[in-house]
N, C-alpha and C positions, 0 to 999 in steps of 0.2 A: 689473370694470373694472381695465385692467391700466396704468402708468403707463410711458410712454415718453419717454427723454429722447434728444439729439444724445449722440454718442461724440466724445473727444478723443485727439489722437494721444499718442505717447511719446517720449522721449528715450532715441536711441540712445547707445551708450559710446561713446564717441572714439576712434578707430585709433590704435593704439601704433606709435611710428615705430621701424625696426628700431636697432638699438645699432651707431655708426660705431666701428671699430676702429682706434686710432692704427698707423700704418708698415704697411708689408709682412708677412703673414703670417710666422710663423715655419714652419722645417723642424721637424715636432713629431719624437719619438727614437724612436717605436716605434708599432705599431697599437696596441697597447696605452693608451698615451697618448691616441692618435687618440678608441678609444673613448668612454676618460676626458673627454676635450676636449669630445665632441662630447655625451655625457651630461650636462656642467654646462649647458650650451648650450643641449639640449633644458628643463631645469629653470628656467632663468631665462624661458625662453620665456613669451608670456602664454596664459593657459588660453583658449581654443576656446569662442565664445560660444556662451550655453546656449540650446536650443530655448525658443520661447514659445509657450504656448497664443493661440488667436486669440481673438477677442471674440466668443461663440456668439449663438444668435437666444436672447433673453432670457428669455422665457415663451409658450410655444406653446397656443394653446385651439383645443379642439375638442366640438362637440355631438353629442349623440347624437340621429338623428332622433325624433318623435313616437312613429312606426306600429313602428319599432324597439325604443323606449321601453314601448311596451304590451306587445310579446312577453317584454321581460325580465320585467315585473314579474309577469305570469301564471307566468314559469318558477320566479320566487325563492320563488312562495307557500308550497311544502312543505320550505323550507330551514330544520332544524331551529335550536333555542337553541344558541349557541356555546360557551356555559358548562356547556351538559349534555353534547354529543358533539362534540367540536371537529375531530372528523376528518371525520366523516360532514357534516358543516355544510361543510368546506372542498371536498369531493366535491361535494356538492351545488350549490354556490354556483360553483365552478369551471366546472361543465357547464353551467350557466345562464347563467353570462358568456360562455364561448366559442362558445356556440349562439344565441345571441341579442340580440350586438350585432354592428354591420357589420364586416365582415371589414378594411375598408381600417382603421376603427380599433383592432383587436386589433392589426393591423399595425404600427401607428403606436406603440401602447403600449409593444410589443417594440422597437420601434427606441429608442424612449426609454431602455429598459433594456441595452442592448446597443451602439450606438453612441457610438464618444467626440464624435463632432462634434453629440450630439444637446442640446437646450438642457437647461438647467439644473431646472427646472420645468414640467411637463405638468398643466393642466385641464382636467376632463373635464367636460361641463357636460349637464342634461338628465336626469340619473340618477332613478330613482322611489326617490317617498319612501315611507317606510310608510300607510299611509291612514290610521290612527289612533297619532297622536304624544303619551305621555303626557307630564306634565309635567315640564319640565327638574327634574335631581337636585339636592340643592346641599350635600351629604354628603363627596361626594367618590368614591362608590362606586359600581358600574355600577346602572343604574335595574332595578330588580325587577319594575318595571310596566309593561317594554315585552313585547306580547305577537309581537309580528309582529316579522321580522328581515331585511327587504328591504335596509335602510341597510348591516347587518351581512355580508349577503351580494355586495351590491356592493362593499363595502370587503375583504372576502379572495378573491372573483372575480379582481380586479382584480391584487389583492396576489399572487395565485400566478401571471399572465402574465406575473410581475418575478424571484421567487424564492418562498421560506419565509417567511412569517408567523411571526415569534417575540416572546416576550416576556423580562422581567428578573424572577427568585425576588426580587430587592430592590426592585421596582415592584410596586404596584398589585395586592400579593398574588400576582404568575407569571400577572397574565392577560395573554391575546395583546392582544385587542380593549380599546382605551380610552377612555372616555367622559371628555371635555373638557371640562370648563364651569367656570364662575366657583362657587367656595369661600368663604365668608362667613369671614372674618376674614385669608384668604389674598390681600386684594386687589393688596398690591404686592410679594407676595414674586416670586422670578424662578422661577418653576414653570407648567407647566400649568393649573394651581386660582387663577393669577392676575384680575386685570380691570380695576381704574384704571388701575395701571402697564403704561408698555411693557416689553413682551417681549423683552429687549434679544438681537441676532443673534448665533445659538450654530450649533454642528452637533450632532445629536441624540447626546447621550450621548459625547461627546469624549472624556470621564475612561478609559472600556474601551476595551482592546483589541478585542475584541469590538461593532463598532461597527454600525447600522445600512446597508445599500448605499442604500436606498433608504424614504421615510418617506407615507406614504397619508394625505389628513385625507378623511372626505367628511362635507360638512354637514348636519347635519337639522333646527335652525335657527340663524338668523341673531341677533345684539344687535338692542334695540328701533331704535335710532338710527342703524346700521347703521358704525358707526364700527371696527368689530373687522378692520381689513384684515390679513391676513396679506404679511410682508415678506421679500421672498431677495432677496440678491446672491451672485451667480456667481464664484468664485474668480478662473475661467479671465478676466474682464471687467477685473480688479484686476491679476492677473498679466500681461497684454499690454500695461500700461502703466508698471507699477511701473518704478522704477529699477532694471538689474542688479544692483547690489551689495547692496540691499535683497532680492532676490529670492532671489540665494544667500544673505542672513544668514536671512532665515526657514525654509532647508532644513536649518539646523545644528540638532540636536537638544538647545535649552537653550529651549526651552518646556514651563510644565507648568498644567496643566489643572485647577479642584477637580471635586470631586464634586458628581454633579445632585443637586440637594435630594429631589426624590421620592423618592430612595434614604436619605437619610441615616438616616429612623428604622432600614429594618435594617441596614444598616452600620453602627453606632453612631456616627451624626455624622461629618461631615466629612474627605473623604479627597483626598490631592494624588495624580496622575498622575507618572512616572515621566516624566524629561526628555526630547521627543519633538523631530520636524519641525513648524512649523507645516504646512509645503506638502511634497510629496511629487510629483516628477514624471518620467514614465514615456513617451519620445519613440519611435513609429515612425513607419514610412513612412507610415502612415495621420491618424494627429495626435498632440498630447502631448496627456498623460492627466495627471488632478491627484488628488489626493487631499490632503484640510483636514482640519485639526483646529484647531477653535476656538473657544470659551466667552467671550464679555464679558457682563457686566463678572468679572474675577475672575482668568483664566487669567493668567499673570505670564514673561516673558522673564527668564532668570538672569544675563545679561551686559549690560553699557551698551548696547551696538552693536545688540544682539539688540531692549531695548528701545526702543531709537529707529523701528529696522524696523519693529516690531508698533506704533506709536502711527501710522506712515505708512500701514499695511495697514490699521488699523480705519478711521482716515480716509476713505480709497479705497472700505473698504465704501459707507459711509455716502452717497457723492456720488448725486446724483440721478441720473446717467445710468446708475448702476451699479446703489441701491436699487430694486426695483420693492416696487407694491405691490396687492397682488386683495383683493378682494373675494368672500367666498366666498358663494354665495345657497342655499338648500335644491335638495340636486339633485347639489351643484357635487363633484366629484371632485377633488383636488389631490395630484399625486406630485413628491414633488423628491429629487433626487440628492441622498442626505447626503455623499456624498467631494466632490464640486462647490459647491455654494449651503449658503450660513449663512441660518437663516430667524429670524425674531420674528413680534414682533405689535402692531401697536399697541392704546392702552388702551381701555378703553369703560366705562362706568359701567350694575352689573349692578343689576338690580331683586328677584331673590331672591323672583320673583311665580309661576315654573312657566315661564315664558318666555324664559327666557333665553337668550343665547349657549350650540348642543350641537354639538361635533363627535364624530366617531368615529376614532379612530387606531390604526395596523397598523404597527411596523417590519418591516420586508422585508430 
């Protein structure tokens, strides 16, 4: 279930009236001059208003038929452990997807990945699950007991019609694939292994250079209660509205970012990002293009003006027309632009019984 709200318009700048000149021109004394003249002239001028991204289609779903559904899951059955041959599993898994789901949606996938006007969040829904689902982990660590890797093979299928499947040496031991679930004593830290607490809206891994383009969940199951919605708002949704001058103070580079917790034990604890952009934008004849970086709660603006902008931006996320929020069911695929859309989670209360809230996760 995807939540939609009405859009609201913006506030444009006010037109600057030109500068009336007291008397008659003077005779200036030389070209030279002239240039001079006409250089202060251009400098005092006001700067050339800046392209805006427009307000995208918010989160796009699509299913994968039944009789479709059957084919893949017969092709994914000889797709090896991802932990034992990770190359040969992503061969595998690759040809399985591209041979075996409808072509209009490979299509679609790739547009997602490769168009700027494409929305922010793509669901794919209908995916086969493994036939036999051992019990959720609650360790922290990838489950030992799954013997079948259908989940895992749809999740880097998918993952290579976008780009590389990679992982972090400071995560999760350097594995690609992630197994998601609630952590017993980790319930409100702001991590992955969380579950009471919400998920408060970040971009995957802010703190690196080295950022995700793109982030894969696909579910195998769901929380008891079903209250674990996943949440993104669209940059470009915030930015078509924002105030100008808010817009260029979050392009100055006096934002800085901490480190994700999952990393801290091998970084030895807690690390700040070097002063960045929040927003990052890149206009042609086709559309502007954005790129985010942003971490709440924690990430911190270094100037007055800069924090005012960032307390207006978080706001903006948050507005209902702008948060969505899915529902993710066994089956369900979820890809979101990490340079686009900030995501969370809201909270859920885990039982710690084998059934818990499991995703599986790919940066791309």
């Amino acid at each position: 279930m995807i939540v939609n709200r009405a859009s609201h318009g913006w506030n444009r700048p006010s037109s600057v009236r030109p500068r009336r000149w007291p008397g008659p021109p003077r005779r200036l004394a030389s070209a030279a001059a002239a240039t001079a003249a006409t250089a202060v002239a251009s400098s005092a001028a006001p700067p050339p208003p800046q392209p805006r991204p427009q307000r995208p289609e918010p989160v796009r779903v699509l299913a994968i038929p039944s009789d479709w559904r059957a084919r893949l899951l017969g092709a994914l059955g000889p797709v090896p452990c991802p932990s034992t041959d990770f190359e040969r599993h992503c061969r595998v898994s690759s040809n399985a997807v591209v041979s075996n789901l409808p072509p209009a949606l490979t299509a679609a996938i790739g547009d997602f990945g490769s168009s700027r006007r494409a929305p922010g969040a793509l669901v794919v829904t209908g995916f086969p699950v493994d036939a036999v689902l051992p019990a959720t982990p609650t360790d922290g660590a990838r489950s030992l007991d799954k013997r079948s890797f259908a989940s895992e093979g749809c999740l880097t299928g998918v993952a290579r019609l976008l780009g590389e499947p990679f992982g972090y040496a400071s995560e999760k031991n350097g594995a690609v694939i992630h197994d998601v679930y609630p952590v017993r004593h980790h319930e409100t830290a702001q991590s992955n292994e969380s579950s009471t607490a919400d998920l408060n809206l970040h971009v995957e891994n802010a703190y690196f250079d080295r950022r995700p383009h793109f982030l894969a969940l696909c579910c195998l199951r769901q929380d008891h209660d079903r209250r674990a919605r996943t949440l993104v708002a669209d940059v470009r949704s915030v930015l078509a509205e924002m105030d100008p001058a808010d817009v260029a103070e979050l392009q100055r580079p006096v934002f800085v970012v901490p480190s994700p917790s999952s990393h801290h034990q091998a970084m030895g604890g807690e690390r700040w990002s070097r002063p960045r952009p929040l927003v990052e934008l890149d206009a042609d004849a086709d559309a502007v293009d954005v790129t985010l970086i942003c971490h709440f709660p924690g990430m911190k603006a270094l100037e007055p003006r800069a924090r005012q902008a960032l307390d207006r931006f978080q706001w903006m996320l948050h507005r209902p027309d702008i948060l969505r929020s899915i529902a993710l069911e066994p089956g369900s695929l979820l890809l979101i632009n990490n340079r686009k859309v900030a995501h969370g989670r809201m909270g859920f209360e885990p039982r710690y019984d084998g059934t818990d809230r499991w995703l599986q996760r790919v940066y791309i």
